[in-house]
LOVO-586438 format. One record per residue (C-alpha): residue number from 1; z, y, x. Coordinates in nm, 3 decimals. Example, Ala and Ser with C-alpha at 12.3 -4.5 7.8 and 13.67 -1.06 7.14 Angstrom:
BEGIN
ATOM   num        c3        c2        c1
ATOM     1     0.780    -0.450     1.230
ATOM     2     0.714    -0.106     1.367
% end
This chain:
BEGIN
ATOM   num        c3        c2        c1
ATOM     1     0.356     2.333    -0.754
ATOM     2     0.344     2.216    -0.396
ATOM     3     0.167     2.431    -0.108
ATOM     4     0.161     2.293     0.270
ATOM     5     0.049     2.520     0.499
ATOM     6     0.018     2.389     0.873
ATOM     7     0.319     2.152     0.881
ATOM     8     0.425     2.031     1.211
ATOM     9     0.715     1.748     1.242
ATOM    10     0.793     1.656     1.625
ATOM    11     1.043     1.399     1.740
ATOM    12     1.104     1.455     2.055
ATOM    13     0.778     1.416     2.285
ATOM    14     0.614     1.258     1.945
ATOM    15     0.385     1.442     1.743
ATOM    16     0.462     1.302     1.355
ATOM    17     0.272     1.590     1.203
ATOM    18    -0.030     1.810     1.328
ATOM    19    -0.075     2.058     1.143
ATOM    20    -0.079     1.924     0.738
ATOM    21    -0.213     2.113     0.478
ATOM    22    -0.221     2.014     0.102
ATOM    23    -0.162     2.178    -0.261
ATOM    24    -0.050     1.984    -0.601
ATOM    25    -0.110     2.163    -0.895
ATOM    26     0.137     2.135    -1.203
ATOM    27     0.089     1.835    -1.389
ATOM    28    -0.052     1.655    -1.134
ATOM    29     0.010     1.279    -1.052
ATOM    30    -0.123     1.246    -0.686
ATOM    31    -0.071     0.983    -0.489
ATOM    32     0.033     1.020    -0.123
ATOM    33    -0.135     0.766     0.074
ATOM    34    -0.119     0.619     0.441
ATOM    35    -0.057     0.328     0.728
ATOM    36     0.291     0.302     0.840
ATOM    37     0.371     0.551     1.102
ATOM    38     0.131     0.770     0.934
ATOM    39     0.369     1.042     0.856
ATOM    40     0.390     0.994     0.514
ATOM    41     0.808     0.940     0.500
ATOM    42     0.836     1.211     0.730
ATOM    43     0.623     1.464     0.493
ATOM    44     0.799     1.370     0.184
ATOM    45     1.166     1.451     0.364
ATOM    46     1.059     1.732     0.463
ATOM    47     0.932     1.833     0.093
ATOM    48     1.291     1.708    -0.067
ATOM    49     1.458     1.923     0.185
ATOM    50     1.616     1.621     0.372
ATOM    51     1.441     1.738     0.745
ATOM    52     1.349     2.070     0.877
ATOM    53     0.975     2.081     1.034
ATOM    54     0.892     2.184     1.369
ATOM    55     0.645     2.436     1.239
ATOM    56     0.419     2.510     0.915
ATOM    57     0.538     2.647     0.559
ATOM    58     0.617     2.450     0.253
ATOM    59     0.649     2.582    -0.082
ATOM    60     0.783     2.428    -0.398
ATOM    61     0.753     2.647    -0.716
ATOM    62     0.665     2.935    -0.524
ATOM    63     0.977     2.907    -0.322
ATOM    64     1.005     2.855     0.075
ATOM    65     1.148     2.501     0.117
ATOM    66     1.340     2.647     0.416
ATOM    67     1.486     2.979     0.315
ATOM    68     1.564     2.879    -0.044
ATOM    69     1.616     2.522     0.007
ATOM    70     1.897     2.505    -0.267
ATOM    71     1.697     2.624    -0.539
ATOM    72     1.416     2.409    -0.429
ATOM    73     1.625     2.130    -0.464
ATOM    74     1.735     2.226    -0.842
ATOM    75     1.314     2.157    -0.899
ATOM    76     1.290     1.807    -0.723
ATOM    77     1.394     1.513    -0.844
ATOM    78     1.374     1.288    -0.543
ATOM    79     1.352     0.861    -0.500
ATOM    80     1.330     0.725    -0.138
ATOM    81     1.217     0.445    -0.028
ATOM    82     1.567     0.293    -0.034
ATOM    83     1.748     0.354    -0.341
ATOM    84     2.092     0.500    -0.245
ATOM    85     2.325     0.379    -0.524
ATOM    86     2.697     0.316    -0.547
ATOM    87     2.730    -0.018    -0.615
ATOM    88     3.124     0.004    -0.781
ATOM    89     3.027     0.247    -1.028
ATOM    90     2.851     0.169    -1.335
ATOM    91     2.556     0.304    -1.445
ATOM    92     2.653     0.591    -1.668
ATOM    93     2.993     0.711    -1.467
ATOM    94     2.727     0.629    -1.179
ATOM    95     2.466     0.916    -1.368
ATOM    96     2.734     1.135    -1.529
ATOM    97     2.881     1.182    -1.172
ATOM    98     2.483     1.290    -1.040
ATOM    99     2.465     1.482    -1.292
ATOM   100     2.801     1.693    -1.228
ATOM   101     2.675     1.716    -0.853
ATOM   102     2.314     1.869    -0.958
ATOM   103     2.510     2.125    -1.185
ATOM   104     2.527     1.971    -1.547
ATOM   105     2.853     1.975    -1.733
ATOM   106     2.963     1.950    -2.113
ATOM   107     2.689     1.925    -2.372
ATOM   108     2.415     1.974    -2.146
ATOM   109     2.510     1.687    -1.958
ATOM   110     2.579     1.479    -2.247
ATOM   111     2.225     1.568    -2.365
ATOM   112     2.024     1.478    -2.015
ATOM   113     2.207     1.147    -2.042
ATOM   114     2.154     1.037    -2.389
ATOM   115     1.734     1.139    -2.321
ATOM   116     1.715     0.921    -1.957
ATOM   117     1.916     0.618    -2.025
ATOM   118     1.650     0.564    -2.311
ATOM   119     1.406     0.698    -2.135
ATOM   120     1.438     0.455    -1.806
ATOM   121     1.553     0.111    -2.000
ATOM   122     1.906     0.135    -1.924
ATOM   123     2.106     0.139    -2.250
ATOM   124     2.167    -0.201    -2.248
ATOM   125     2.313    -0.200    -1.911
ATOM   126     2.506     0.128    -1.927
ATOM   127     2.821     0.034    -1.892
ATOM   128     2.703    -0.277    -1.622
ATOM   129     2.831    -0.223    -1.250
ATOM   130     2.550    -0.129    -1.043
ATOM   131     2.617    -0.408    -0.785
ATOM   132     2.527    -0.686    -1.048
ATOM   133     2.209    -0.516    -1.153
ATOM   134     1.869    -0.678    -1.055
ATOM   135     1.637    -0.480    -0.856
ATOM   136     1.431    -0.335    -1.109
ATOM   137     1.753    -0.173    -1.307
ATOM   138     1.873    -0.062    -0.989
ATOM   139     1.497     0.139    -0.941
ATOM   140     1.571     0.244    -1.303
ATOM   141     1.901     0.401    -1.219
ATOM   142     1.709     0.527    -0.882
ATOM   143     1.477     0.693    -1.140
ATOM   144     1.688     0.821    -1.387
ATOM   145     1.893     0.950    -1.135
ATOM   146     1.594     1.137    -0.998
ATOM   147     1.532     1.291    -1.393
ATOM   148     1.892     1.366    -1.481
ATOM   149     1.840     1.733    -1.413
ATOM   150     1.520     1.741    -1.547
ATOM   151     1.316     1.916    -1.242
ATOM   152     0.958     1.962    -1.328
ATOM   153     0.857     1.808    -0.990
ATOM   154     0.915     1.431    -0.904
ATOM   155     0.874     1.260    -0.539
ATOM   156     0.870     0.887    -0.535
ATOM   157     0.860     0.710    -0.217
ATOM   158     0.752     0.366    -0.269
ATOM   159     0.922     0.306    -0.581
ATOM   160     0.771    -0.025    -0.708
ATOM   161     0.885    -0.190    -0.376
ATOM   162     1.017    -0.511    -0.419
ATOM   163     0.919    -0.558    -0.772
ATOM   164     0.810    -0.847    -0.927
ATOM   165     0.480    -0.740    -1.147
ATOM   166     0.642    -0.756    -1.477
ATOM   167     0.853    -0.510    -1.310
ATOM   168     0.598    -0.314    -1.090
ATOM   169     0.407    -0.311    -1.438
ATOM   170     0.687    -0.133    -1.628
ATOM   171     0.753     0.129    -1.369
ATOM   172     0.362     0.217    -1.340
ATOM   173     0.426     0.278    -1.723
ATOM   174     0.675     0.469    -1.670
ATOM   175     0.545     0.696    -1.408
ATOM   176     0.260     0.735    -1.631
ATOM   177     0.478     0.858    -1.897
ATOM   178     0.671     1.084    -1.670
ATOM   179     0.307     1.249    -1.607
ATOM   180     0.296     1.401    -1.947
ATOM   181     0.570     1.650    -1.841
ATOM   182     0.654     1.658    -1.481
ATOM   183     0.431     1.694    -1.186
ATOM   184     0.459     1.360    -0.932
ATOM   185     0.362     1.301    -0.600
ATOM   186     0.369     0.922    -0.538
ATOM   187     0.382     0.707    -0.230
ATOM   188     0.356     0.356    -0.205
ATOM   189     0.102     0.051    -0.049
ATOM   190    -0.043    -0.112    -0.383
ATOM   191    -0.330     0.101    -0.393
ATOM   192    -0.437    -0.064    -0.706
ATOM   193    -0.132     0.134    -0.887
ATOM   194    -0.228     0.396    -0.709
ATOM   195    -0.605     0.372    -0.905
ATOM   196    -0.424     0.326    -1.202
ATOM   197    -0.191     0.633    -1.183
ATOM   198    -0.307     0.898    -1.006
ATOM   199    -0.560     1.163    -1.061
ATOM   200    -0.578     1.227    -0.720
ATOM   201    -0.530     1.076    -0.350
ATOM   202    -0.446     1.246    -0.055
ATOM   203    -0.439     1.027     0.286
ATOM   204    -0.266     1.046     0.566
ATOM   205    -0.322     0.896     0.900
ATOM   206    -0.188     0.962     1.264
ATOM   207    -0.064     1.316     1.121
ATOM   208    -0.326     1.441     1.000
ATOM   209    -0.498     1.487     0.688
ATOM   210    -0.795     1.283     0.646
ATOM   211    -0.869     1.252     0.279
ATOM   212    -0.753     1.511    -0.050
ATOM   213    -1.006     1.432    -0.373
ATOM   214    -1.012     1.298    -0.726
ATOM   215    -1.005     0.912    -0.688
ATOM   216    -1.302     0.901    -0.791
ATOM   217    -1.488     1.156    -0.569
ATOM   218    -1.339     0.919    -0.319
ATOM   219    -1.505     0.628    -0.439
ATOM   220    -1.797     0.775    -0.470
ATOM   221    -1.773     0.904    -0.121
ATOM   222    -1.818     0.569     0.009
ATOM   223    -2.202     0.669    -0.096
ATOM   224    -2.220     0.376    -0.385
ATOM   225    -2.148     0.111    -0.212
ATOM   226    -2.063    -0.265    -0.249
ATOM   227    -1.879    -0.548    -0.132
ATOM   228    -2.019    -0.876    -0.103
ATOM   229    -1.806    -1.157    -0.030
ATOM   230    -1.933    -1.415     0.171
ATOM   231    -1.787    -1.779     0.174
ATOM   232    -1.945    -1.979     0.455
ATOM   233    -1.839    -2.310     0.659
ATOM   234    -1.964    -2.253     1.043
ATOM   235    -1.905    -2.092     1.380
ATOM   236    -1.694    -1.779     1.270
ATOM   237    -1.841    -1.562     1.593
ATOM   238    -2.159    -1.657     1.575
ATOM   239    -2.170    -1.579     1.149
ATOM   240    -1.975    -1.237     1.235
ATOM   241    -2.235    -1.095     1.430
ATOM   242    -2.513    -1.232     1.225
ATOM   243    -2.354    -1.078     0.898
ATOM   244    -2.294    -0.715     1.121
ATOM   245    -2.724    -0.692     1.189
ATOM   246    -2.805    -0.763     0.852
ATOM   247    -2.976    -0.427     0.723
ATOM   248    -2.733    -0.261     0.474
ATOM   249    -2.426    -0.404     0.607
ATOM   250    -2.170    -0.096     0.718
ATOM   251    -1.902    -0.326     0.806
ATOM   252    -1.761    -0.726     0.815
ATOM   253    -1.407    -0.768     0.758
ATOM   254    -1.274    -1.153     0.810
ATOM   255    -1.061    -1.281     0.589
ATOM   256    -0.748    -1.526     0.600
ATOM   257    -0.860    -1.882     0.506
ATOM   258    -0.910    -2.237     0.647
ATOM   259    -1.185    -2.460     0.689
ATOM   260    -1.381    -2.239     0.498
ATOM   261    -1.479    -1.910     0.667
ATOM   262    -1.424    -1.574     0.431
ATOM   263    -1.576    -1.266     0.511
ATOM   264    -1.638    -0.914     0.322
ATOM   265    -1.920    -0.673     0.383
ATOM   266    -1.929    -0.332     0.300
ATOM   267    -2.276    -0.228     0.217
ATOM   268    -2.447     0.134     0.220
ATOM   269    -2.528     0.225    -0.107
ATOM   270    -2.844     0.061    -0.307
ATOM   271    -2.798    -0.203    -0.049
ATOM   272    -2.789    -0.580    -0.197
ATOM   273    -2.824    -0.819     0.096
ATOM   274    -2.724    -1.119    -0.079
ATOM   275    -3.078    -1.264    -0.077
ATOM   276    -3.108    -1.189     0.284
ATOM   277    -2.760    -1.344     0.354
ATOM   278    -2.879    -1.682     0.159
ATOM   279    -3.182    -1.663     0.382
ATOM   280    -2.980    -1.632     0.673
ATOM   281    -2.760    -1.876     0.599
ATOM   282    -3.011    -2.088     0.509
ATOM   283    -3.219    -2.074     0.817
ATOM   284    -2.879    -2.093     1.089
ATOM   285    -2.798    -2.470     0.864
ATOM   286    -2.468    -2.348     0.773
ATOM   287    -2.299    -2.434     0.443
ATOM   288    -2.223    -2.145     0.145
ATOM   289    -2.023    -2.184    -0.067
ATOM   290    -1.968    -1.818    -0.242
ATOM   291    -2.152    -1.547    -0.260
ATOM   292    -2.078    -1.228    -0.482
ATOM   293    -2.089    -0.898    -0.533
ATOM   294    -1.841    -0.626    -0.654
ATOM   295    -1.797    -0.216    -0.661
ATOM   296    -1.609    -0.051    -0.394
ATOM   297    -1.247     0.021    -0.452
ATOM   298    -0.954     0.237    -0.358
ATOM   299    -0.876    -0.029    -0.053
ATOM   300    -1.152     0.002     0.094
ATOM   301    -1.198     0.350     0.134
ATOM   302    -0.832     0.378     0.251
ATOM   303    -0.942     0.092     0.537
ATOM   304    -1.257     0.299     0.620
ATOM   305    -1.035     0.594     0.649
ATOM   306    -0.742     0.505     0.853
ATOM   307    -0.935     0.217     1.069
% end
């Protein structure tokens, strides 16, 4: 469904893109991972159509995104980060009016709307102005403004973004239900949805490509490895460099906290150094008052990765 081929996005005397190369597959619901400034926004315009690259090939559907971009845009529905909504309309002149611009009229029109207003939650506020609509309905319109011309590819920049979780909840649902018959790419910072969601990750960072792999292939990358959170009350220097030469110990993040000190360790895999970090603890007189262990997740890898 997707095929990037050596995609290059400058800005000026800034290099955005170096050479990015990636595939989706039909069906797929990958998420599209990275730091800010990683080139991530700038990848996904580029995709939709919205900016021309500086070099590379992009196809969509077997079509060049540059020489056929108007039929690549009748296959993409498209959120950004921002949802761009007129706020005097309501919500079905708002959709019906969408719909007209992406080339629906009479009874195929009618049909797309009576199958997304269900479909995103918004039949009770159809005939609400989109102004007075909370945050989550105006995502939902985002949404169903993205399906209204029923493309079988779907790019969603960040779209749980200011969401409470009932809300963030609903829209993961959503997305997942979208899965069954449209191919998604997904961006957005709570990797844990990401986990949830998507069969696959690909990561971005500084331009470049730096992970593309089933979720859990990237897990399992990490070579089996644990966390083990530490909870300790002492000199925070001196316990940071005594946790970093304990054997087993690949790395020793520190924590936000207050009188107590936090720290996680990622471990190589087989590792458990919780009996050493006891002893140590022990022997340097310091206080603990946590100690535990759990499996490596999707956060950690994307740390590792882009760190």
């Amino acid at each position: 469904m997707i095929e990037v081929r050596n995609l290059t996005k400058r800005y000026g005397s800034k290099l955005a893109l170096d050479n990015v190369s990636f595939d989706v597959a039909a069906g797929e619901i990958v998420g599209f991972l990275g730091p800010n400034g990683a080139g991530k926004t700038s990848t996904m315009r580029i995709l939709s159509t919205y900016l021309p690259a500086s070099g590379g090939s992009v196809r969509i559907d077997g079509l060049d995104v540059f020489s056929q971009s108007l039929e690549v845009r009748r296959r993409i529905g498209y959120l950004p980060e921002n949802t761009p909504l007129y706020d005097d309309m309501r919500v079905l002149e708002y959709l019906t009016y969408r719909g007209t611009l992406k080339g629906l009229y009479g009874r195929r029109l009618r049909t797309r709307l009576h199958e997304v207003l269900p479909v995103c939650g918004l039949e009770d506020v159809r005939d609400d102005i989109i102004r007075g609509l909370s945050k989550g309905y105006r995502q939902r319109v985002g949404l169903a403004d993205a399906l209204i011309h029923d493309p079988p590819l779907l790019i969603l920049d960040e779209p749980t973004i200011g969401l409470d979780p009932n809300q963030i909840r609903q829209i993961r649902e959503f997305i997942k239900h979208l899965g069954k018959r449209h191919t998604v790419l997904l961006s957005t910072h709570i990797l844990s949805e990401v986990e949830m969601i998507c069969e696959r990750v690909i990561i971005i960072q500084g331009g470049s490509i730096v992970a593309a792999d089933r979720t859990e292939h990237l897990l399992h990358s990490m070579k089996g490895g644990r966390r083990v959170t530490v909870e300790v009350r002492g000199p925070e220097d001196a316990i940071t460099q005594a946790l970093q030469a304990v054997a087993g110990v690949r790395s020793v993040t520190r924590e936000p906290g207050g009188e107590w000190l936090r720290f996680v360790c990622l471990c190589e895999s087989g590792a458990d150094i919780r009996a050493d970090v006891f002893a140590l603890v022990t022997r340097q007189g310091w206080t603990l008052r946590e100690l535990q262990t759990e499996r490596v997740n999707l956060e950690d890898v994307f740390v590792e990765l882009t760190t």
